[in-house]
N, C-alpha and C positions, 0 to 999 in steps of 0.2 A: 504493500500500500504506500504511495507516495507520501512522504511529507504532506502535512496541512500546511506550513509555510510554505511550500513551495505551489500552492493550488493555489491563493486567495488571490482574486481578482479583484480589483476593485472598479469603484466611479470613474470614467474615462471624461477629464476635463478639458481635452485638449483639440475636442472638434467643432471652434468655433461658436459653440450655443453656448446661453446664458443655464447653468444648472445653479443647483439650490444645495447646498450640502444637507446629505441625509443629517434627522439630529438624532441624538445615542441613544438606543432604548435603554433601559434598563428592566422590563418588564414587557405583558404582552401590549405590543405598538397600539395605540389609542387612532382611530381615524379620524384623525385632525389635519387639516389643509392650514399651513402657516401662509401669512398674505403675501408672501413674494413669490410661492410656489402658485396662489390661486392667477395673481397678475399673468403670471407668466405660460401654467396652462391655459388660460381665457386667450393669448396671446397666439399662443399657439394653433386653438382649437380654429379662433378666426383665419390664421394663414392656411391651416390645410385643408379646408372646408369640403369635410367629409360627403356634405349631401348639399349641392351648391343648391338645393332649395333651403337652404335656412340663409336669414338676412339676421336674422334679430341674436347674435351672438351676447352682445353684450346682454341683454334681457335675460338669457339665458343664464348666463353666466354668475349673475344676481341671485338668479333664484338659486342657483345651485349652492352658492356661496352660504347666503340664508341659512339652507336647508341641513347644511353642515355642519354648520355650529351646533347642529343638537348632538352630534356624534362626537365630542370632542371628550365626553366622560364617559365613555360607553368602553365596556371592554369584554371581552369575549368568557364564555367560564370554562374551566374544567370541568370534566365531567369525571374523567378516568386515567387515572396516570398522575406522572409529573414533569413536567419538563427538565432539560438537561442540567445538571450543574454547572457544567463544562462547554463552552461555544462548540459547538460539530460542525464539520465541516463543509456536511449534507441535510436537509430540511425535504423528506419527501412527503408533499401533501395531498390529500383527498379530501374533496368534497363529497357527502352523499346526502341524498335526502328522501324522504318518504315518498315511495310510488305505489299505485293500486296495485299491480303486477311484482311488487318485490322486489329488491335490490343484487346485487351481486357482492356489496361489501366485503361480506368474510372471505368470499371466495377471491376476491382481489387482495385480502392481507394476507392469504395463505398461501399464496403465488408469491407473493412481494417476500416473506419469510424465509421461503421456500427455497428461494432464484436467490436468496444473500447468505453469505458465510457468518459465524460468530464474528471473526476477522473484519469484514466490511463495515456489520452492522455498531461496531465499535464506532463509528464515522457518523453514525446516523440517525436521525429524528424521525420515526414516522408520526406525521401530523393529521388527525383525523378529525373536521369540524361535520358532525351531524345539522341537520336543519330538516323540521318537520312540523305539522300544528297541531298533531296529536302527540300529548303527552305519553300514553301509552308504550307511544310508536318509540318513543325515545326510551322511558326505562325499559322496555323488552332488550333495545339492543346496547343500553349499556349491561344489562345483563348476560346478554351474549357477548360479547365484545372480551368483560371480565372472565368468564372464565374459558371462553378458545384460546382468550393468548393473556394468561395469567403470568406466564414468564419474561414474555417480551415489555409486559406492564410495571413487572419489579425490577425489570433491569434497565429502567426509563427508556426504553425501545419505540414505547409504544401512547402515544397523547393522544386524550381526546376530548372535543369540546363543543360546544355550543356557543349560540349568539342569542338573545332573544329576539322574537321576530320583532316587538315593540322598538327594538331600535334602530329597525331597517328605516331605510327613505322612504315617504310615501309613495304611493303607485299614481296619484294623482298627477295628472298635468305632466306626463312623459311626451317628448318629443317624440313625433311619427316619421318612422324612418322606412323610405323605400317602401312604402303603402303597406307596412307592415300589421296585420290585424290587431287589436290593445291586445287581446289574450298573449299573443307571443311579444309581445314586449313588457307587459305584466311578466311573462314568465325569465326574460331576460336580466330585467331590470331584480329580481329576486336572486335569480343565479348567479349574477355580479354582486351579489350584496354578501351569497354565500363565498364567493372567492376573494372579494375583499377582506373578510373577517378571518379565513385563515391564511391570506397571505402576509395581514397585517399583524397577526399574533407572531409569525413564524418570523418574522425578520429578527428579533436580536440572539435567535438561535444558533445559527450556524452561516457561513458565510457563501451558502449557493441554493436557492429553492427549486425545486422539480415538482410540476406539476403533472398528478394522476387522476384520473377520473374513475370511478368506483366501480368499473362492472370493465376489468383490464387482466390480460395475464403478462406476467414478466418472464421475460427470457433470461434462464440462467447466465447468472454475473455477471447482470445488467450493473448495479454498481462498482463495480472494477475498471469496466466499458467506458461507463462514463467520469469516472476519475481519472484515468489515462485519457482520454480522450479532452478533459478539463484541462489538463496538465501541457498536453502537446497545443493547446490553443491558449497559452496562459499569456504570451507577448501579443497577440493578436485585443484587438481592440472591437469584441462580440457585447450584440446586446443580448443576445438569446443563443441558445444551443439545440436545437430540436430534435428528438433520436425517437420520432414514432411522427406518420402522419395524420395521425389519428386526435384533430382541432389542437386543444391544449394538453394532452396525453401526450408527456415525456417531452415538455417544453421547460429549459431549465433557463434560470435566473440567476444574475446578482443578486445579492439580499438588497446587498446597498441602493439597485435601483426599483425598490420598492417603493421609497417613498415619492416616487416620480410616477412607478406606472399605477397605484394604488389612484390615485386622484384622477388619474387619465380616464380608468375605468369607471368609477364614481363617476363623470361628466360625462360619459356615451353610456351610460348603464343601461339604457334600451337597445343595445345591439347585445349582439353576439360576443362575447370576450375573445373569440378565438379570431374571429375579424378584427378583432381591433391591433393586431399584434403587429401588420405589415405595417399599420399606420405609426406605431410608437417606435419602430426600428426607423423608420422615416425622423420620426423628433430627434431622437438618438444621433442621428448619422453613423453608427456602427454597424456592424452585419452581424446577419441573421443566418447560422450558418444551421443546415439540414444535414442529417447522416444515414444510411444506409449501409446494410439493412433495420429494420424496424426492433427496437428492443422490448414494445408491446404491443401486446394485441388484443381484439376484444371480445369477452367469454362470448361462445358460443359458436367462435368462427373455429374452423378443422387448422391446429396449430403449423402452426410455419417453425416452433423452434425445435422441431423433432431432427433429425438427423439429415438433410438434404443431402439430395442426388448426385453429385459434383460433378461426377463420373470419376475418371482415372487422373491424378496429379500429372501436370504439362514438364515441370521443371524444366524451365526455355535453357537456351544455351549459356553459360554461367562460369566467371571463373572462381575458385574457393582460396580462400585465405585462412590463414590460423596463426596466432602466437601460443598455441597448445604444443607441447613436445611432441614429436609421433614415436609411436613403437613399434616394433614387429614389422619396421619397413613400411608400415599402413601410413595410405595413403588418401590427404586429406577428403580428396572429389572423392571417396568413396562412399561419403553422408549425402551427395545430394543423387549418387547414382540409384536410379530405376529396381537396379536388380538386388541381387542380396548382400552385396558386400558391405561394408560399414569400417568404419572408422575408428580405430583405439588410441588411446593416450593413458601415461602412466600416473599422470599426474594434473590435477586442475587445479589452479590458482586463483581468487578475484581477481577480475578486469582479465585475464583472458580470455580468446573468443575463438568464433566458426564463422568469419562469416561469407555467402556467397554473391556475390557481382553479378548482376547480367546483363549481358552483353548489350543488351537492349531493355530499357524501363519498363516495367508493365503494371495495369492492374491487376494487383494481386489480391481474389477472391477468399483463399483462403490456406493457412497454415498447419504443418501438422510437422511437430518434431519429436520424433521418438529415440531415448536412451535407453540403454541398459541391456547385457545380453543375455537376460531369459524374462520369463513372468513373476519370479521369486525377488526381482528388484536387486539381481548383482549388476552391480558395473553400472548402474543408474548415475545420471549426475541431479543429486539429490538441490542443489541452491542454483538455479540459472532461470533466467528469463531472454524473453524474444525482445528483439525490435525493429522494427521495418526503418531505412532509409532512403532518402532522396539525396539528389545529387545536384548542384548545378557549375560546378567548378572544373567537371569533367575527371572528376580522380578515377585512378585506375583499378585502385585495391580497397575504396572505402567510400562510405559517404559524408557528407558535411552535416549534416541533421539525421538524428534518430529519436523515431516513436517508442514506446512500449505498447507492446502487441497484449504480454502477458505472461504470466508466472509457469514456468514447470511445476505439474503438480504430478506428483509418482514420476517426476522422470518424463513426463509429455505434455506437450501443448498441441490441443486440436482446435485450432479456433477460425472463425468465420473474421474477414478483417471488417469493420465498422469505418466506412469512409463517406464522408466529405463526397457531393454531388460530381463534386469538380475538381476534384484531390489531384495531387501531383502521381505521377506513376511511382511505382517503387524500384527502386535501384539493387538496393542490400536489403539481405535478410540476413542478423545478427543473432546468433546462438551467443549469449554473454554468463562468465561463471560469475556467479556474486557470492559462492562462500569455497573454502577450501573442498576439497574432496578427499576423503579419508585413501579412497584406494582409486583404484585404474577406473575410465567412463570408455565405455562401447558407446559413438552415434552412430545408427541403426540407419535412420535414414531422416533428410529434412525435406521435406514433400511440397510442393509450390501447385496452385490453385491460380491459372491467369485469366481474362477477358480478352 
C-alpha cells in the first residue's frame, strides 16, 4: 500500500480562477455557503448558463442564498458506528434510501467487504447516509446493518447516518429545467440533498471521497486499483477520477474540493448530480480523467469480473534486462518465453529487477507473472511487485516513468491493466524485488496481454 503522504492531493490554485480556500472541519462539515464562495458560484452559475433559458440569475441566486442560511446548524446524525480517529486516506460513500421494490444495500457492502483486504480497509471509511420517511424503514435497517457487519462497525470500518428530512431545502419554487416534469425534479432536488449530507459529513475524514451508489458490485481490489492509480496521477492537476461508467458510481474526489462542489450542487439541485459533473470540471479547468475497464457494476447484470477470455498471451517482440545474478547459465529471455523454460537466480536483493523492453509500445490489456518452481511455493519470490513503463526519451534498456500495476501475492500477479481512455502505450514491464529472498527465485514465465 503506498504511503498516505505520498497520495494526498490537494486544491489546484494555479489555473487562473478565483477559489475560496476550503475552511478546517473539525467535525461533521455543516452546509454552510461563506459569502465569497456564494458571490462567486452566482458568478459563475451566470457565465456558464446551463439552460440559456434562465435570465433571472441573480433572482435566483437570492433565493438560494436565503434558503441556506437555514442549513448552517444543521448537521447530519449517527446512526451506527463511529467515525475514524485517525484522517484515512479513502472516504467510500453511499447513499440509499427507501424504495417500494427494496434496496440492494447489504448486498453492495458485502461486495464492497468482500472485493477489500484487512490491509486496504486499514485506509478506509465506509460512509453510509440512509434517507427515508418511514421511521420503521430506518430502525429495520439499522438493525440489519448492526448485526451483518458487527465487525467492520467495531473496527470503525463501517458509518452510518442520517439527515433529517426537516432540514432539506424546500421542494417549492424549483427551477424547471429542460421541461423536466416537478415529480422528477422533486425527486432530484431530494437526491442532491441526500449526496450533499454525506459528502459534506465525509470531508474532514480522509483526504479522497468515492462515490457509490447502493445496488453496485465491486471488483476485487478495487481499492489497491484505485490507490495506485491515485498515486500515478498525483502530479497531474484532476478534478475527478472516474473508474465505472455507471453516473456517479466510482466517481472519486478531492475532499478538499468539497467545499466548492457541495454549493454547486445545492444551486442546480433540480438536475441530475451526475450531469452536473462535466459542468464543474469546466469551473475547475482540470481534467476529468475516465478509466477502463469498469471497477463496478450493477446487481443484477451477468458479472464482467469473472475471469475473461483473453485468449492466449501475444508477448510482442521484446528485449529483457536484469540486474538479478543468473545461475545455471539461465538465461534471462527465458521469463518472457512462450514455452517452458524459465529463469533462475540464486539470489534476490531490493531494487533489483526483470524487466522486459518492447521493441514497439503497446497497449497492454493484461498481466500475469508467475514465480516459483512447483505448487508447494519453493523458489517463489515471496516481496516483489509489477510496474508498467512508458518511455519518451527513446532509452534502450528502461523507461523514464513507472506505474505500479500490483503486488505479488503467493509469488503471482494476474491482473487486468486499468487505463486511462487515452493512456500512453506501454514500453516496460518491471518484475521489481522489494525484500531480500531467503533462497534461489524460478520466473516461470511473465505473460503480456496487447491490443
Amino acid at each position: 500500500m503506498p504511503p498516505v503522504s505520498t497520495l494526498q492531493g490537494r486544491f489546484n490554485q494555479t489555473d487562473g480562477h478565483c477559489h475560496v480556500p476550503a475552511p478546517q472541519a473539525t467535525g461533521p462539515a455543516r452546509l454552510l455557503l461563506h459569502r465569497e464562495e456564494k458571490e462567486l458560484v452566482a458568478w459563475q452559475r451566470a457565465r456558464m448558463q446551463l439552460n440559456p433559458g434562465r435570465t433571472h440569475h441573480l433572482q435566483k441566486f437570492k433565493y438560494m442564498q436565503k434558503n441556506l442560511e437555514s442549513l448552517k446548524n444543521v448537521n447530519s446524525r449517527i446512526l451506527v458506528g463511529a467515525p475514524p480517529v485517525e484522517k484515512k486516506l479513502l472516504t467510500i460513500g453511499i447513499s440509499s434510501v427507501q424504495r417500494p421494490q427494496g434496496n440492494h444495500l447489504v448486498d453492495t457492502l458485502q461486495s464492497l467487504f468482500f472485493a477489500s483486504s484487512s490491509s486496504e480497509r486499514k485506509h478506509v471509511t465506509v460512509l453510509v447516509h440512509l434517507a427515508g420517511p418511514d421511521p420503521k424503514w430506518l430502525v429495520q435497517m439499522i438493525y440489519n446493518l448492526s448485526a451483518l457487519f458487527k465487525p467492520h462497525i467495531q473496527a470503525r470500518e463501517l458509518v452510518v447516518i442520517t439527515t433529517p428530512l426537516t432540514s432539506y431545502l424546500p421542494l417549492k419554487d424549483l427551477e424547471k429545467t429542460f421541461n423536466n416534469p416537478p415529480a422528477h425534479e422533486a425527486f432530484h432536488s431530494r437526491q442532491n440533498m441526500d449526496y450533499v449530507s454525506l459528502m459534506s459529513f465525509a470531508t474532514p475524514y480522509s483526504d479522497y471521497f468515492l462515490m457509490v451508489e447502493d445496488d453496485v458490485r465491486c471488483a476485487p481490489g478495487f481499492v489497491t486499483q484505485i490507490i495506485t492509480t491515485v498515486s500515478a496521477w498525483a502530479s497531474s492537476p484532476w478534478v475527478m477520477l472516474e473508474f465505472s461508467p455507471l453516473g456517479l458510481t466510482g466517481t472519486l474526489f478531492h475532499t478538499g474540493d468539497m467545499s466548492h462542489f457541495v454549493p454547486f450542487v445545492l444551486l442546480f439541485r433540480e438536475m441530475p448530480c451526475a450531469d452536473l459533473l462535466s459542468h464543474f470540471q469546466d469551473l475547475s479547468n482540470r481534467t476529468r480523467v475516465q478509466f477502463l475497464p469498469s471497477l463496478f457494476q450493477q446487481v443484477g447484470n451477468s458479472s464482467s469480473f469473472e475471469e475473461d477470455d483473453f485468449g492466449s498471451p501475444s508477448n510482442p517482440a521484446a528485449s529483457v534486462h536484469t540486474s538479478l545474478k543468473v545461475a545455471n547459465n539461465s538465461v534471462p529471455s527465458n521469463a518472457y518465453s512462450l514455452d517452458e523454460n524459465f529463469f533462475y537466480t540464486k539470489s534476490a536483493e531490493p531494487g533489483s529487477h526483470l524487466t522486459i523492453v518492447l521493441k514497439v509500445p503497446a497497449h497492454v490489456s493484461r498481466v500475469e507473472v508467475l514465480t516459483g518452481s512447483d505448487l508447494r511455493g519453493k523458489n517463489q519470490l515471496e516481496e516483489g511487485q509489477v510496474e508498467l513503463g512508458c518511455d519518451s526519451t527513446n532509452k534502450v534498456s528502461d523507461c523514464d516513468d513507472y506505474v505500479l500495476l500490483g503486488l505479488l501475492a503467493n509469488g503471482i500477479l494476474n491482473k487486468q491493466v486499468l487505463s486511462y481512455k487515452s493512456a500512453k502505450k506501454v514500453k516496460c514491464v518491471r518484475l521489481l524485488v522489494t525484500a531480500h529472498a531467503p533462497s534461489g527465485v524460478v520466473v516461470r514465465h511473465i505473460n503480456l496481454w496487447t491490443k
